[in-house]
Wavefront OBJ file of the C-alpha trace (Angstrom):
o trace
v -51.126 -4.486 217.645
v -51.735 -0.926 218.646
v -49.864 -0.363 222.210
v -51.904 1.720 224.861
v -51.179 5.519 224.519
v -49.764 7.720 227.540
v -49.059 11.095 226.128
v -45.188 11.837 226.253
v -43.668 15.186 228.041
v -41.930 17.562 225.874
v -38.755 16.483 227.688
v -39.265 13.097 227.100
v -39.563 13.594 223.321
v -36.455 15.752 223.553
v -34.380 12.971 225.274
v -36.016 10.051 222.789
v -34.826 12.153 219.632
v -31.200 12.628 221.106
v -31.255 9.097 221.939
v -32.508 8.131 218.312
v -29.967 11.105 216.808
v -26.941 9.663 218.585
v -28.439 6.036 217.552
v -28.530 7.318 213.906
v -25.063 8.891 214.188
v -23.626 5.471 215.368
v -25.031 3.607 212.523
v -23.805 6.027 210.142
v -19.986 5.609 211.179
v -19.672 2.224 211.430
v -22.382 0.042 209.292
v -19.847 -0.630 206.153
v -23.063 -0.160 203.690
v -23.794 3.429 204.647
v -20.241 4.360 206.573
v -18.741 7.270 204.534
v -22.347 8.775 202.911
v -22.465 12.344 203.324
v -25.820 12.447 205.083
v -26.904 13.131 208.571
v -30.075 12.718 210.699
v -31.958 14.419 213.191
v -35.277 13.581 214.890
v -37.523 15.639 215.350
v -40.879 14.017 217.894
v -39.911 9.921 216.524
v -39.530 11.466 212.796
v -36.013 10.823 211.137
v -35.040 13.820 209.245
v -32.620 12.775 206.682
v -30.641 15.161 204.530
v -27.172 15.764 202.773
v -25.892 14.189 199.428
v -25.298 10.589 197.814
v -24.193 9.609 194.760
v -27.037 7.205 193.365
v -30.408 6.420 194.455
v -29.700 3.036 195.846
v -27.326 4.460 198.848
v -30.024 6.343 200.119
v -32.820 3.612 199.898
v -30.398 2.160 202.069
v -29.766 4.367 204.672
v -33.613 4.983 204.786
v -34.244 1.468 205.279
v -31.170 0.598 208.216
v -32.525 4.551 210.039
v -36.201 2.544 209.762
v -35.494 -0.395 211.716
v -34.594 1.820 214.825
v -36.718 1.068 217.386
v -38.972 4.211 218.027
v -38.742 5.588 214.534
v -42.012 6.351 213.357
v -41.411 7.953 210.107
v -38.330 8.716 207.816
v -38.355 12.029 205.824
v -35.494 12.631 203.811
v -34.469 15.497 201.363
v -31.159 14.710 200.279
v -29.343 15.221 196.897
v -28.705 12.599 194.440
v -25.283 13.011 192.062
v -26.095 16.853 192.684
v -29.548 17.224 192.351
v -32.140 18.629 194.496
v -35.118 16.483 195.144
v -38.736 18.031 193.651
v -41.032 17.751 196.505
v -45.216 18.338 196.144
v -46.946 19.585 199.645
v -50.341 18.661 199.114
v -52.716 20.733 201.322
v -50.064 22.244 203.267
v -51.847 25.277 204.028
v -49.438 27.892 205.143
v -47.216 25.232 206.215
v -44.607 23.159 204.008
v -42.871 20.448 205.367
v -39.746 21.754 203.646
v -39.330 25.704 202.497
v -38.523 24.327 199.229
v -41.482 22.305 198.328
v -43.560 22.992 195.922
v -46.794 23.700 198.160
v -50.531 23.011 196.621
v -53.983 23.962 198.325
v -57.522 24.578 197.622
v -56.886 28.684 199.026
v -54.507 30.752 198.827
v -51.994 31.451 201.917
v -47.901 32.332 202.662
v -46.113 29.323 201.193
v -49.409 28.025 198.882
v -47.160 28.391 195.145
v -50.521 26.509 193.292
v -53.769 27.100 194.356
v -56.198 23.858 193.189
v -58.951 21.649 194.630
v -57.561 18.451 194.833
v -60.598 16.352 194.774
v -60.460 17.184 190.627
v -56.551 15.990 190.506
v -52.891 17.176 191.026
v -52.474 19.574 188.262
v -48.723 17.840 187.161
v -47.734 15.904 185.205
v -46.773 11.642 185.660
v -43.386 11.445 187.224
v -43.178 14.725 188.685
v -42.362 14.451 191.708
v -39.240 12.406 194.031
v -41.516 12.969 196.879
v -45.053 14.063 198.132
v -46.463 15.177 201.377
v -50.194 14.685 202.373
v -49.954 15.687 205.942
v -53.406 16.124 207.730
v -54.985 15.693 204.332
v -56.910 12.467 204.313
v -58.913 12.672 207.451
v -60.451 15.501 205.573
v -61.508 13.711 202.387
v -64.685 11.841 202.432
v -63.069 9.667 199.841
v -59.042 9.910 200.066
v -58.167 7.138 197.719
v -58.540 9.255 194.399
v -56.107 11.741 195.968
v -53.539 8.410 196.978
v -53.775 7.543 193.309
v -53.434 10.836 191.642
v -50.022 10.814 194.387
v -48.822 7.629 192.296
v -49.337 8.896 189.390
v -47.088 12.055 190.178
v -44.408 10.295 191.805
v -40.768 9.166 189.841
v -40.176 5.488 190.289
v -38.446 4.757 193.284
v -40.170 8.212 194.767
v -42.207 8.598 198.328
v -45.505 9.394 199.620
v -45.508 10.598 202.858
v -48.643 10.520 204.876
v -49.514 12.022 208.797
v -52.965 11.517 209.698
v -55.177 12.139 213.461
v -54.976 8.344 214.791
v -58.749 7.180 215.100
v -58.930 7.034 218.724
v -57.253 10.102 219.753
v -59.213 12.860 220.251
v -58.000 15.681 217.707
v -59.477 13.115 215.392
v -62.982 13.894 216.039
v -62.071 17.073 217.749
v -62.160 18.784 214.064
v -65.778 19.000 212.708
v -64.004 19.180 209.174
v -62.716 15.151 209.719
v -64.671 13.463 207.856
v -62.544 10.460 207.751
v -60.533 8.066 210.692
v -57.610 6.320 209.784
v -55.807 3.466 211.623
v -52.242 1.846 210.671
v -54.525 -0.908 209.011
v -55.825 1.824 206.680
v -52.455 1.698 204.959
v -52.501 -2.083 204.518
v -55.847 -1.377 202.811
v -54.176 1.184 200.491
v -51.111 -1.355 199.815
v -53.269 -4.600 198.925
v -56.090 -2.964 197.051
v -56.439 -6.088 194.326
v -58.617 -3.739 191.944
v -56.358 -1.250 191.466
v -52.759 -0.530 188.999
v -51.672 1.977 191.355
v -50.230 -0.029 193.993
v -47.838 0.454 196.988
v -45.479 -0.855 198.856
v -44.741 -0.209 202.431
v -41.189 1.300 203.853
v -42.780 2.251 206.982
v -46.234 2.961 208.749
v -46.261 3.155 212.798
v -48.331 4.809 215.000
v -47.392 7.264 218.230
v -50.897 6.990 220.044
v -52.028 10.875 218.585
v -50.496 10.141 214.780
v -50.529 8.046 212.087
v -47.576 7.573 210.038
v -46.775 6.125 206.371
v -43.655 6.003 204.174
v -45.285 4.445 200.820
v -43.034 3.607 197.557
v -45.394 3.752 194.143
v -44.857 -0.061 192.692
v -44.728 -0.188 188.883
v -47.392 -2.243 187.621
v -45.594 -5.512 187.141
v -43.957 -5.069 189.700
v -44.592 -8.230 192.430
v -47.134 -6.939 195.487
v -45.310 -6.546 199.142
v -44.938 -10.135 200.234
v -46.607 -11.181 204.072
v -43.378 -10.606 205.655
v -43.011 -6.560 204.635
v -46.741 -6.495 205.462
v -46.515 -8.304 208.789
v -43.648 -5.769 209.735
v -46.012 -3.081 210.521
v -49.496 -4.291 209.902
v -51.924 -7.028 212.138
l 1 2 3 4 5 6 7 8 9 10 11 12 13 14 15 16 17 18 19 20 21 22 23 24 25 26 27 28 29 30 31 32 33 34 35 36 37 38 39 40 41 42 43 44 45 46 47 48 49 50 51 52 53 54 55 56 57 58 59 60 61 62 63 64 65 66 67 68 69 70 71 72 73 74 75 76 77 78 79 80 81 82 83 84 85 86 87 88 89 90 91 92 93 94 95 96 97 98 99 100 101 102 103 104 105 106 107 108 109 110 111 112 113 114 115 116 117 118 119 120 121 122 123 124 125 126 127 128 129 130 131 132 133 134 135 136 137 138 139 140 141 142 143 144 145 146 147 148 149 150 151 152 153 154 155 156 157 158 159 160 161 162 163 164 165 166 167 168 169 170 171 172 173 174 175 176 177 178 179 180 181 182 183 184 185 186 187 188 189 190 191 192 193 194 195 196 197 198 199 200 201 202 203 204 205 206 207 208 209 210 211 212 213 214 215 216 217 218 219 220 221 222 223 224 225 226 227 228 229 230 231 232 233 234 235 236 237 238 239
């Protein structure tokens, strides 16, 4: 169920994040599955910004997933070294802006921090298993259909890798503020994009919420005999 939406003060995001930071910081020292990790998180407007090191891949699926369950979290971004290596991060569309200064960015024009310049409606120009992680923020709204892109995202992404998505929420205004929307998306769009039966490229849900302006979704490619999220993940953040 979508809650009403009163639009937050800059001070009052400041004090949530501190209050979500020091929450973080707590769980960090003194849950026994993720005490000792050397990894730290700050939020930045509800978004958990997760970096540092960890030795395998399962330690920081783990700390992703305890971080998630805060209340207020709305997404979990991490870019955090595994046994010594640097994540490989796409920024689709990202204009002039990466998420991280070390993505690799990709847009239809060229602009300051653009390193490929492609039109994604004819494909990510990478190969399968590129990628540990992928940004598409303020992407989809602008697709008239966004599921090709979502697919081509799958097809890029290492197993156990992340698609991150930020989208205008359909009943805010910015969403049909833009004459170049074309698309609305709702938290329920993402439980479309998880339990699509006619399609390999499937998708399973670490988080999705919704802050009244934004829509948010952590999604984790799922192999293709791999078993679909069961009612309970789904119910977690979908009606």
């Amino acid at each position: 169920m979508t809650l009403p939406f009163t639009e937050m003060s800059p001070r009052r995001w400041q004090l949530r994040d501190e209050q979500l930071t020091g929450a973080a910081e707590e769980l960090l020292r003194h849950d026994e599955r993720v005490r000792g990790l050397e990894v730290s998180v700050e939020f930045d407007r509800g978004v958990a910004h997760v970096t540092g090191r960890v030795d395998e891949p399962r330690q920081l699926l783990t700390v992703r997933e305890l971080v998630g369950r805060l209340a207020g979290v709305l997404a979990v971004w991490d870019r955090v070294r595994i046994d010594g290596t640097e994540p490989c991060v796409l920024d689709v569309g990202c204009g002039g802006t990466k998420q991280y200064p070390g993505n690799i960015g990709i847009d239809m024009r060229p602009a300051p921090g653009v390193d490929v310049v492609a039109d994604l409606q004819y494909g990510i120009p990478f190969a399968d298993n590129s990628f540990d992680r992928v940004f598409a923020v303020h992407v989809l709204e602008h697709l008239v259909d966004f599921l090709p892109l979502v697919d081509e995202c799958h097809r890029v992404l290492r197993p156990g890798g992340v698609l991150h998505v930020l989208s205008p929420w359909w009943r805010y205004v910015n969403a049909v503020a833009d004459p170049t929307h074309v698309r609305l998306l709702d938290v329920q769009t993402f439980k479309g994009i998880c339990a699509r039966p006619d399609s390999d490229r499937r998708w399973y849900p670490l988080h999705a919420s919704c802050d009244g302006a934004s829509v948010f979704a952590d999604l984790q490619p799922l192999e293709p005999d791999a078993d679909a999220p069961s009612d309970r993940q789904l119910a977690r953040f979908f009606d």
